[in-house]
N, CA, C and O of each residue as an XYZ file, in Angstrom:
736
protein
N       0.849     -1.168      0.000
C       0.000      0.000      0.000
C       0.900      1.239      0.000
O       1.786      1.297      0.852
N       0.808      1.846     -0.538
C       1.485      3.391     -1.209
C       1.354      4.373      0.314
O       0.348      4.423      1.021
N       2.508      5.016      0.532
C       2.641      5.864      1.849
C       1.496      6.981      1.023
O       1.301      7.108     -0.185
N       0.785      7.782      2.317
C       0.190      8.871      1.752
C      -0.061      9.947      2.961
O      -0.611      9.810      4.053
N       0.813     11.527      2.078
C       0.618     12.186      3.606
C      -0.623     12.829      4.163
O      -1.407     13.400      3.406
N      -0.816     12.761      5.367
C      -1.454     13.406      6.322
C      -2.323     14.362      5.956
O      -3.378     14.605      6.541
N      -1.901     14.923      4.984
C      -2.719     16.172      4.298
C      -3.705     15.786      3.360
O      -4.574     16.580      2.999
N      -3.613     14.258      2.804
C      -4.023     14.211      1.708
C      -5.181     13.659      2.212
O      -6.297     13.758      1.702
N      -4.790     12.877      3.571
C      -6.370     12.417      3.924
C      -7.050     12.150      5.337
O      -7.554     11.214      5.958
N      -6.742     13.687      5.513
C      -7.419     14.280      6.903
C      -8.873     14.689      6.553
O      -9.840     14.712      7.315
N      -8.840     14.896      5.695
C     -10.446     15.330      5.296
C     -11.637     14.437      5.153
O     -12.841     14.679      5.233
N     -10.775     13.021      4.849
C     -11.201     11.459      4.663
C     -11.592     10.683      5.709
O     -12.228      9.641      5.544
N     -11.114     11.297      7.258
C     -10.450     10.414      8.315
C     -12.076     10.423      8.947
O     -12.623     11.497      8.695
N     -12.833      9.589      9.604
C     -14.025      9.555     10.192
C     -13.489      8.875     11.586
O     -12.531      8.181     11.925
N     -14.493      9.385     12.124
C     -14.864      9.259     13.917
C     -14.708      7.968     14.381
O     -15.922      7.825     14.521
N     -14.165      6.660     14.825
C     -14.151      5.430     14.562
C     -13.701      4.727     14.129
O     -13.876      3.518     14.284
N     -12.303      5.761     12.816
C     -11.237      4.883     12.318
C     -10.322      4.346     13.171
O     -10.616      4.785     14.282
N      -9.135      3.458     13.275
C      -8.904      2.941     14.021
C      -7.253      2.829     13.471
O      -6.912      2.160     12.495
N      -6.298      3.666     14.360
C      -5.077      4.157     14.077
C      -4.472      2.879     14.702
O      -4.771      2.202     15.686
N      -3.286      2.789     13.540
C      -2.482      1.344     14.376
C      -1.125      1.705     14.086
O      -0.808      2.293     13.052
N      -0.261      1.337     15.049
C       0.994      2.318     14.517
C       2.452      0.815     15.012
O       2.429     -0.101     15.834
N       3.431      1.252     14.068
C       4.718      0.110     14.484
C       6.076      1.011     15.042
O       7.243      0.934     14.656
N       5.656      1.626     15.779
C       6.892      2.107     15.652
C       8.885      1.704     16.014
O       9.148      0.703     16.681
N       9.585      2.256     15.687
C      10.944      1.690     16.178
C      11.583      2.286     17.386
O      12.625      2.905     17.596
N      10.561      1.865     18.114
C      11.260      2.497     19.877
C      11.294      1.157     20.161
O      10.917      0.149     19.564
N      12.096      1.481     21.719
C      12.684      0.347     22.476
C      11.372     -0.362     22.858
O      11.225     -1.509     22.437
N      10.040      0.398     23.891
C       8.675      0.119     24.374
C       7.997     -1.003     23.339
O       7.706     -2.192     23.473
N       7.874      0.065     22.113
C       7.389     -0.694     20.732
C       8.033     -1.986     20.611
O       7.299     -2.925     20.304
N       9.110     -2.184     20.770
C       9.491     -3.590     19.943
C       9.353     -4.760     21.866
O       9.467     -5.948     22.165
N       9.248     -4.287     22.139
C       8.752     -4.849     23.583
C       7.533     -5.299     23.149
O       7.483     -6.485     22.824
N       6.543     -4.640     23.066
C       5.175     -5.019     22.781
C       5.014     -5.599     21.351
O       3.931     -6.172     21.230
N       5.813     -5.616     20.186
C       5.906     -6.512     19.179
C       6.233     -7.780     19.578
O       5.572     -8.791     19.339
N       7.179     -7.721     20.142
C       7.932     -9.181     20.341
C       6.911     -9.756     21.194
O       6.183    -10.562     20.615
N       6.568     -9.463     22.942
C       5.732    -10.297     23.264
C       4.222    -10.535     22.486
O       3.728    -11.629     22.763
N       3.629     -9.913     21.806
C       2.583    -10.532     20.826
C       2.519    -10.844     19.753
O       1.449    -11.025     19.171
N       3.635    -10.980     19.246
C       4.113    -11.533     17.738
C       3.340    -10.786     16.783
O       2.574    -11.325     15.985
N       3.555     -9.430     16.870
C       3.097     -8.632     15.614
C       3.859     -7.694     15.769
O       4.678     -7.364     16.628
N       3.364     -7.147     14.489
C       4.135     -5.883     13.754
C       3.221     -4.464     14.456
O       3.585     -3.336     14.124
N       2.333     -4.595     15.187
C       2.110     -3.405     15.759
C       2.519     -3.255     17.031
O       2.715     -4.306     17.642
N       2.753     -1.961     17.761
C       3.075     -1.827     18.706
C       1.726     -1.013     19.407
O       1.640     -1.128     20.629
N       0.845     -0.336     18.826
C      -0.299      0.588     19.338
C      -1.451      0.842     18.676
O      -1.542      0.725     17.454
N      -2.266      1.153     19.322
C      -3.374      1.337     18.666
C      -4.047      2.294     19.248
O      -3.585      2.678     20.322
N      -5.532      3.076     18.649
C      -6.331      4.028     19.141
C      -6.991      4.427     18.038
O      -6.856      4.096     16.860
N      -8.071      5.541     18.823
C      -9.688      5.684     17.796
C      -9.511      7.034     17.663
O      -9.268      7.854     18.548
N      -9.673      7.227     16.305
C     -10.015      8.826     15.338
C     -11.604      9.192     16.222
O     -12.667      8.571     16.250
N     -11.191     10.394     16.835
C     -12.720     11.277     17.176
C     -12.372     12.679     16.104
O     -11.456     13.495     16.209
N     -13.158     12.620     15.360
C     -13.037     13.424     14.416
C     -14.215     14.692     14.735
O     -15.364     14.405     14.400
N     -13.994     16.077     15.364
C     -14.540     17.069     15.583
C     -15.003     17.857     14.447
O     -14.344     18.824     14.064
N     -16.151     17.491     13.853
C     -16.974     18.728     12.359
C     -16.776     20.037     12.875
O     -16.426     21.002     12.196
N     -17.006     20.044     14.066
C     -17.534     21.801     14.062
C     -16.202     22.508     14.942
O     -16.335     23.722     15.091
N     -15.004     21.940     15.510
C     -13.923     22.753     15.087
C     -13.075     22.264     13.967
O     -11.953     22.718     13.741
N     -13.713     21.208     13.187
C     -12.538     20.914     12.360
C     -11.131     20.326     12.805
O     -10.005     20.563     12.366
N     -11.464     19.675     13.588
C     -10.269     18.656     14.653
C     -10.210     16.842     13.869
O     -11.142     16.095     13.571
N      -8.986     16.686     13.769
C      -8.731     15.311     14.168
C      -7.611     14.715     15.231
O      -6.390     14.777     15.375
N      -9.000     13.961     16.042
C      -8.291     13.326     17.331
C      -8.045     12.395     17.431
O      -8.548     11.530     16.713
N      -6.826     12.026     18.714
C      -6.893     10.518     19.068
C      -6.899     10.225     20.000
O      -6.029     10.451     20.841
N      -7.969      9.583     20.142
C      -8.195      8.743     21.671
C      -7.434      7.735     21.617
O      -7.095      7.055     20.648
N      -7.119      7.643     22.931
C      -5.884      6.157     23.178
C      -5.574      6.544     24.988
O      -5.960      7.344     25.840
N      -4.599      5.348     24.841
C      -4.188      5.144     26.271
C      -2.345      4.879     26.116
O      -1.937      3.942     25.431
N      -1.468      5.731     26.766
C      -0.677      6.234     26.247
C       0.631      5.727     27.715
O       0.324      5.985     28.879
N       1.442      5.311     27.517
C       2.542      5.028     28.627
C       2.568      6.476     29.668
O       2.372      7.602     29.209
N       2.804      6.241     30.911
C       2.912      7.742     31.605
C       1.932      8.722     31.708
O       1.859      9.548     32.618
N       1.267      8.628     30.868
C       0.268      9.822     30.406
C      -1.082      8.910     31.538
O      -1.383      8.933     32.731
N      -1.636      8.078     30.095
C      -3.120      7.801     30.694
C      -4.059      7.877     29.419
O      -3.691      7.957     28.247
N      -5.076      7.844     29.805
C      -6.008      8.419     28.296
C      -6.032      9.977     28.405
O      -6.116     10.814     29.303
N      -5.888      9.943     26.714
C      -5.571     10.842     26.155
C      -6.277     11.419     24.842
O      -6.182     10.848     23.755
N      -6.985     12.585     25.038
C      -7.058     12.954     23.093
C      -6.060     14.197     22.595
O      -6.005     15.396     22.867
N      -5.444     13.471     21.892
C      -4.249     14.455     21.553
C      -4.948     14.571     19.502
O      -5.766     13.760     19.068
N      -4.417     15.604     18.729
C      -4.474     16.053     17.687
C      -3.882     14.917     17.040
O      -2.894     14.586     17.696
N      -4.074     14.065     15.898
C      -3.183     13.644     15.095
C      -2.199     13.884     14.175
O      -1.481     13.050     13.623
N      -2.213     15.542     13.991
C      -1.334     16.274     13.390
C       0.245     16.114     14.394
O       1.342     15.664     14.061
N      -0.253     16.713     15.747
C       0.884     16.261     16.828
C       1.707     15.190     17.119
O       2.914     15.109     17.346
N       0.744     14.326     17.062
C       1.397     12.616     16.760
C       2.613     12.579     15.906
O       3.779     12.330     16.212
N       2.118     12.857     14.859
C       2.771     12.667     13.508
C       4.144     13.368     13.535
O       5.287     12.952     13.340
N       3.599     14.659     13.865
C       4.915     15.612     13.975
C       5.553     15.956     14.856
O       6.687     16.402     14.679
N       4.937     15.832     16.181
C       5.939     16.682     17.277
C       5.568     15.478     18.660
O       5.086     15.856     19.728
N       5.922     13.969     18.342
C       5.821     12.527     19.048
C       6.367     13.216     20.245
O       7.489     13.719     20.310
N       5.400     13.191     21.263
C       5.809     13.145     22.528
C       6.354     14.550     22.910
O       7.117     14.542     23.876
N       6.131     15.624     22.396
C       6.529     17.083     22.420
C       8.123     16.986     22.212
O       8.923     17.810     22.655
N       8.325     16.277     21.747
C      10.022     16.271     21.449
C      10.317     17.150     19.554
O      11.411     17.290     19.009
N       9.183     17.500     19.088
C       9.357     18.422     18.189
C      10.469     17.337     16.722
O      11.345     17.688     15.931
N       9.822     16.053     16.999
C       9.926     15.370     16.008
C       8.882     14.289     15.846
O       8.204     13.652     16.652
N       9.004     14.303     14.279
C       8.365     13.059     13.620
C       8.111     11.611     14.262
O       9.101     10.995     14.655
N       6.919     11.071     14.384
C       6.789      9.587     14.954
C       7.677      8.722     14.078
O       7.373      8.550     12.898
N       8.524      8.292     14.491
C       9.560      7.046     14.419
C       8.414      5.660     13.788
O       7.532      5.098     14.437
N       8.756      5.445     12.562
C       7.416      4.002     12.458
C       6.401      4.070     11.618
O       5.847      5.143     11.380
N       6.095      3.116     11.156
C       4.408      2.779     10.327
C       3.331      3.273     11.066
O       3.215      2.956     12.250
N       2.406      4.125     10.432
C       0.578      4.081     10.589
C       0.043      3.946      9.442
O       0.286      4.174      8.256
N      -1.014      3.373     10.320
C      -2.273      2.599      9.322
C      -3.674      3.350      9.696
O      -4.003      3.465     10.877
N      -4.239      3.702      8.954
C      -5.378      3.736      9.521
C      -6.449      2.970      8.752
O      -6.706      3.114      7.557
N      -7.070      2.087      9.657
C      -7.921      1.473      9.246
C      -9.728      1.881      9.612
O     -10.278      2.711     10.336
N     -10.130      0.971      8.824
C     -12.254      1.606      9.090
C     -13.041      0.088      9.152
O     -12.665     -0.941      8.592
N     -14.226      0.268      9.992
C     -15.210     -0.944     10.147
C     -15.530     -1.269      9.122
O     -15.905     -0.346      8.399
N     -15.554     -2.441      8.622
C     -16.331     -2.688      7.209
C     -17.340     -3.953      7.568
O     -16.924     -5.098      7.748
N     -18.982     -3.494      7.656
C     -19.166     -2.061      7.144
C     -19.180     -1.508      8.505
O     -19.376     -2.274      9.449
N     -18.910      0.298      8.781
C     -19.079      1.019      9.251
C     -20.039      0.551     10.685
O     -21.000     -0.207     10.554
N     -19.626      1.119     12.054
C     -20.439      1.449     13.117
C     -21.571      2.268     12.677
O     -21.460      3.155     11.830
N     -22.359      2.040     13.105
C     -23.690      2.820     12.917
C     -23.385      4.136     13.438
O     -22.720      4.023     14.468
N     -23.665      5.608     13.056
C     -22.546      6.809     13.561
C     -23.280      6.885     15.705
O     -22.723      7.359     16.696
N     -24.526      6.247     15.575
C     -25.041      6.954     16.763
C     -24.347      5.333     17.632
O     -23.627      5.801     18.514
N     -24.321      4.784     17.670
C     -23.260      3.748     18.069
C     -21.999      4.119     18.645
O     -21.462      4.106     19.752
N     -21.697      4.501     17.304
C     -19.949      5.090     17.604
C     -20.096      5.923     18.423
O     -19.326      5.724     19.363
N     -21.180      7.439     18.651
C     -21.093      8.152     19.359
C     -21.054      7.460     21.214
O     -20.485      8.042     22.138
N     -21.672      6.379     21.313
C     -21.842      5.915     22.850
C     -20.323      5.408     22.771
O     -19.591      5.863     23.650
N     -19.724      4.500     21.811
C     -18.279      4.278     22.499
C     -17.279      5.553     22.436
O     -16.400      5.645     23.294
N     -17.390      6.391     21.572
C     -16.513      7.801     21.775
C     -16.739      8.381     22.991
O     -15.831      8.952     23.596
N     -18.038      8.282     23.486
C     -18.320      8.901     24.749
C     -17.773      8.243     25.942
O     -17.310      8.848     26.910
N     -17.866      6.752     25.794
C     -17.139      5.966     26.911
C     -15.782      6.463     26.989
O     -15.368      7.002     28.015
N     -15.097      6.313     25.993
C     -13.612      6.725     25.893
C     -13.307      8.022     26.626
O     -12.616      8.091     27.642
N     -14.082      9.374     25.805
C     -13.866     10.941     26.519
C     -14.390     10.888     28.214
O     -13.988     11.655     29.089
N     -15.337      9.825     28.385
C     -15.285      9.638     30.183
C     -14.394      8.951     30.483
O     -14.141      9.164     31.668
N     -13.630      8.084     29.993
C     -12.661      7.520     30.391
C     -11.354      8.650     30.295
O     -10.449      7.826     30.425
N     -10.835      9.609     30.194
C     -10.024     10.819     30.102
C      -9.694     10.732     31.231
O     -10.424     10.482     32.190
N      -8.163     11.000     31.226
C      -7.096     10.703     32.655
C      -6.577      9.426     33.620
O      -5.699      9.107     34.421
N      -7.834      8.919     32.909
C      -7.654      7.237     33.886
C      -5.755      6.835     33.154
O      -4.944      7.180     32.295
N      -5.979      5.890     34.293
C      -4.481      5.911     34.311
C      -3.604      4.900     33.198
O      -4.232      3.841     33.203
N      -2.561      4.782     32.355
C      -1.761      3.774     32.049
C      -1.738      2.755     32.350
O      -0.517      2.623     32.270
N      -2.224      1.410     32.799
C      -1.968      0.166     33.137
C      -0.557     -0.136     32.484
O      -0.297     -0.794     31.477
N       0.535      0.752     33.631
C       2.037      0.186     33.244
C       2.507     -0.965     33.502
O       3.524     -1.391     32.956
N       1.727     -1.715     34.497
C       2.002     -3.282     34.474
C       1.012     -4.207     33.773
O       1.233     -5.410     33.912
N       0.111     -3.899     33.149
C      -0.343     -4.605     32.590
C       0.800     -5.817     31.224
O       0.682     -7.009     30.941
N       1.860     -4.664     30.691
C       2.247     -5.509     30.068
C       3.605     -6.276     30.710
O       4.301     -6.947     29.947
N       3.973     -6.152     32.186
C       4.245     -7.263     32.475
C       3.614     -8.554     32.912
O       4.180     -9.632     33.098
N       2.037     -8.186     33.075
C       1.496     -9.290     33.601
C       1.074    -10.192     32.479
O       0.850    -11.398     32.586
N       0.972     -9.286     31.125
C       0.495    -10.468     30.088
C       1.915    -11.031     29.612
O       1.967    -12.051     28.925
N       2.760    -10.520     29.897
C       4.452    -11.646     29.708
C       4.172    -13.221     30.608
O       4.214    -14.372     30.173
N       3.892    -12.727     31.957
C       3.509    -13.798     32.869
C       2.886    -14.454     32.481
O       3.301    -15.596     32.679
N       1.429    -14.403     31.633
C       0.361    -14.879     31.408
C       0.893    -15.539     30.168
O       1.271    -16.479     30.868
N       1.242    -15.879     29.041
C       1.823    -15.301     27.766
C       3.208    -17.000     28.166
O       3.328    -18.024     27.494
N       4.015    -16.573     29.543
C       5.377    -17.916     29.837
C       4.423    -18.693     30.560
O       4.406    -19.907     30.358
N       3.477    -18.083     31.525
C       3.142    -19.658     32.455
C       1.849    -20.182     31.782
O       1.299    -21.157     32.295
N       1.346    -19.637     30.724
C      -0.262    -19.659     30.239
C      -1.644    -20.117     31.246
O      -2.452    -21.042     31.340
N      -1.275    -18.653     31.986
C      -2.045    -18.177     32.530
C      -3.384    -17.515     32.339
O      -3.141    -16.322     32.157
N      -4.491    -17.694     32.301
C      -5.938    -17.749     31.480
C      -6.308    -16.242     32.079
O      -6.616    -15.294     31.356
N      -6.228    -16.195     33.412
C      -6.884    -14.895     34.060
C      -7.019    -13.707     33.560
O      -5.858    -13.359     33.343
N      -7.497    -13.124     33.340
C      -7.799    -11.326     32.493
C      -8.732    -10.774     33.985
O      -9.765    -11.265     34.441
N      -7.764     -9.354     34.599
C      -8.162     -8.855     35.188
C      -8.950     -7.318     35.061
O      -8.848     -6.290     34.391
N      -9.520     -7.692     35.800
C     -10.630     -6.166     35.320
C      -9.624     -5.108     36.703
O      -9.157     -5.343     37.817
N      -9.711     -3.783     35.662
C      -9.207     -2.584     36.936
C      -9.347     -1.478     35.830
O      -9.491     -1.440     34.608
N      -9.238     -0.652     36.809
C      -9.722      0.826     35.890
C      -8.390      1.573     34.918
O      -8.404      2.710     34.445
N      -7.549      0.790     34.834
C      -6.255      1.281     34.270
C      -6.362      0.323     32.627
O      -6.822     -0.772     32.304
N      -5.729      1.338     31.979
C      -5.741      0.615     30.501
C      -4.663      0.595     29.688
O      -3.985      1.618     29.599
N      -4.354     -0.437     29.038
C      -3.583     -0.898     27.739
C      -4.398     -0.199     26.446
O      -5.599     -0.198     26.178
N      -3.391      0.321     25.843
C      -4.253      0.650     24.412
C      -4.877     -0.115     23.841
O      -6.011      0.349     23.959
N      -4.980     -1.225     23.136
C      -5.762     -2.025     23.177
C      -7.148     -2.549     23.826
O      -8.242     -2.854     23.351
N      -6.687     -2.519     24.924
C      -8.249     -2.952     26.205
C      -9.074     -1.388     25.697
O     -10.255     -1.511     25.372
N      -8.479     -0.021     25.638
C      -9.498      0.973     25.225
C      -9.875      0.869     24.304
O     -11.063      1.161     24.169
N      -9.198      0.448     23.248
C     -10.255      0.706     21.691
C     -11.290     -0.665     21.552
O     -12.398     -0.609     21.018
N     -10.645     -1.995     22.191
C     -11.629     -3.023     22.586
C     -12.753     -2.651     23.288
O     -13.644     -3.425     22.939
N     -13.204     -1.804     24.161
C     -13.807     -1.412     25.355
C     -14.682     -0.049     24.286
O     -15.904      0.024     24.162
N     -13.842      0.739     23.744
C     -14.549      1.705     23.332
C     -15.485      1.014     21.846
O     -16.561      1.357     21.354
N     -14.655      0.096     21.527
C     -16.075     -0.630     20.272
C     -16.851     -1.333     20.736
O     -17.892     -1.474     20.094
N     -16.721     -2.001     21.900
C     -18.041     -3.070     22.670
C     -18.784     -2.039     23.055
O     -19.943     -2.430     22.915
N     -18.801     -0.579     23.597
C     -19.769      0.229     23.513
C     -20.784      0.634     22.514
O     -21.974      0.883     22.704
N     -20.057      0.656     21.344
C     -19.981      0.765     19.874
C     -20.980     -0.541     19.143
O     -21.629     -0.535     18.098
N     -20.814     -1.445     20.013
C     -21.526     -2.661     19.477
C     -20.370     -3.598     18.338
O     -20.709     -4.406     17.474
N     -19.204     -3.234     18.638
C     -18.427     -4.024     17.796
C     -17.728     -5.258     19.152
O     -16.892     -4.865     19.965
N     -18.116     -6.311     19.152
C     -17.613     -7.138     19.955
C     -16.089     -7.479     18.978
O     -16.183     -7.732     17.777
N     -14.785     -7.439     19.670
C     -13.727     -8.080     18.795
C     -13.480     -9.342     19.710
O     -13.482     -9.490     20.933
N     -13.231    -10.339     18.469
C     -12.743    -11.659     19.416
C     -11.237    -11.615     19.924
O     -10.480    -10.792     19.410
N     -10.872    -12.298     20.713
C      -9.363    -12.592     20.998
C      -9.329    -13.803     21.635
O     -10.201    -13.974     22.487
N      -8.392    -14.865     21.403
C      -8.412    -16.160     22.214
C      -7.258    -16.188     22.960
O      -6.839    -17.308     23.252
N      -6.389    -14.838     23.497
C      -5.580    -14.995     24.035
C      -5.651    -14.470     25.582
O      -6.825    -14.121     25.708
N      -5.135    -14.294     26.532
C      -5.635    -13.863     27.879
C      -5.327    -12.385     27.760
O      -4.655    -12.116     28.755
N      -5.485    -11.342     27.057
C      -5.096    -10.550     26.975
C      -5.115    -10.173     25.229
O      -4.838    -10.951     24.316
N      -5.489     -8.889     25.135
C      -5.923     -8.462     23.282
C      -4.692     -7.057     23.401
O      -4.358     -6.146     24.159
N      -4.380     -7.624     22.166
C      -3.249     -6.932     21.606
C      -3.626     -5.869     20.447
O      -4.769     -6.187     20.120
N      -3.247     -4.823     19.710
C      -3.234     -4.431     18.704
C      -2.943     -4.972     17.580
O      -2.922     -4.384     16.498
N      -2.506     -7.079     17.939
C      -2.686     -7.765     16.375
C      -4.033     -8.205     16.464
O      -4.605     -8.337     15.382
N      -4.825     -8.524     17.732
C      -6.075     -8.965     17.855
C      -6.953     -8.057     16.871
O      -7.568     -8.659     15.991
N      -7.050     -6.893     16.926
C      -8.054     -5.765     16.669
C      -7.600     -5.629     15.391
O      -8.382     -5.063     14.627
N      -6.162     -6.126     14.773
C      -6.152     -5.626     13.004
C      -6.738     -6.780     12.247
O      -7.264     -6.616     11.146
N      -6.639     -8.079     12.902
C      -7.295     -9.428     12.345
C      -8.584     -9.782     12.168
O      -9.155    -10.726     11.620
N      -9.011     -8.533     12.924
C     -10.634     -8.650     13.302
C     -10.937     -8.660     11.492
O     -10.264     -8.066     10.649
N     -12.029     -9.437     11.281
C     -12.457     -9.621      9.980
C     -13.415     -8.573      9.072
O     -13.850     -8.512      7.922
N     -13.464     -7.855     10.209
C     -14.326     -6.410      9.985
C     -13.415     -5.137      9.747
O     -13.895     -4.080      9.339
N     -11.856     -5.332     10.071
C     -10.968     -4.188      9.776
C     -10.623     -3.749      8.591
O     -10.452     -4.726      7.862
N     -10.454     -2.864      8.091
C     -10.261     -2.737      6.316
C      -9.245     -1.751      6.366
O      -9.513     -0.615      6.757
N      -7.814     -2.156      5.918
C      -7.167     -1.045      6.193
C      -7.375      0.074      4.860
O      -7.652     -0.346      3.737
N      -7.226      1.316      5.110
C      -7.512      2.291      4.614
C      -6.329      3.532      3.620
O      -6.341      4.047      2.503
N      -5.514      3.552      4.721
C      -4.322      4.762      4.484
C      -3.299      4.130      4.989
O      -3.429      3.429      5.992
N      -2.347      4.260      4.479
C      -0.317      4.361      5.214
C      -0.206      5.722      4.928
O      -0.532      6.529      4.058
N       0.459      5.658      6.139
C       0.550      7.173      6.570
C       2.365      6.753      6.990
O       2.774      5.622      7.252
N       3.465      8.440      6.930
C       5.048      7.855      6.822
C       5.747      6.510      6.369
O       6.972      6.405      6.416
């Protein structure tokens, strides 16, 4: 699929697309390697009509949930006033969330704002992952993944996963994902 920039299809991008990114950080290839994919992250386009915004909801190391600009992402990763390091994808439901759907899981997500990083979460799915360990614990802290899982079961998109723990390869395999754009 042909890289295409940012400019060309921000105007394209809808509320519900579903950003998946690889990047070449140390974190990233941590979270590649233990789930045997090529992504390292994931998160949901809230796309604002009436200021003319594109956002991203996600759940972010240190931070927490977050809607940051996707222009920012792209260009100024982590306020370090450079370019994201790595592949994005953005992908779309096929077919499509119903828009008043999407609106109840966008809304789950923007109430979910500040909750915290689940920074051990990804040592516990290592644990889970060497001793095959079944348990999936519920707590108010999130993996990127568990949010955009969480924000489409609002949505009415159930995604499967058969592993103790859903990854950002779970959510691109989903048979309903259609990728859309490469973006860098």
């Amino acid at each position: 699929m042909p890289t295409v920039p940012y400019h060309k299809i921000r105007d394209y991008l809808k509320t519900g697309d579903i950003v998946f990114c690889s990047g070449s950080y140390l974190f990233s290839g941590i979270i590649q390697k233990l789930t045997k994919s090529v992504w390292s992250h994931v998160a949901v386009i809230y796309k604002d009509e009436e200021l003319g915004r594109v956002l991203m909801l996600e759940a972010e190391p240190q931070i927490g949930i977050r809607l940051i600009p996707l222009s920012n992402y792209l260009k100024d990763y982590k306020g370090k006033k450079r370019s994201y390091k790595g592949q994005i994808v953005i992908a779309r439901l096929n077919p499509a969330a119903e828009a008043e759907k999407l609106k109840k899981g966008i809304s789950f997500g923007l109430d979910a704002l500040t909750r915290p990083y689940d920074n051990y979460e990804i040592f516990r799915i290592m644990v889970r992952i060497l001793f095959r360990i079944s348990k999936r614990e519920k707590n108010k802290s999130y993996i990127c993944s568990e949010l955009v899982r969480d924000i489409m079961a609002r949505a009415g998109v159930i995604i499967d996963y058969k592993d103790t723990y859903i990854s950002p390869e779970n959510i691109w395999t989903d048979h309903r994902i259609e990728c859309r754009y490469r973006m860098l």
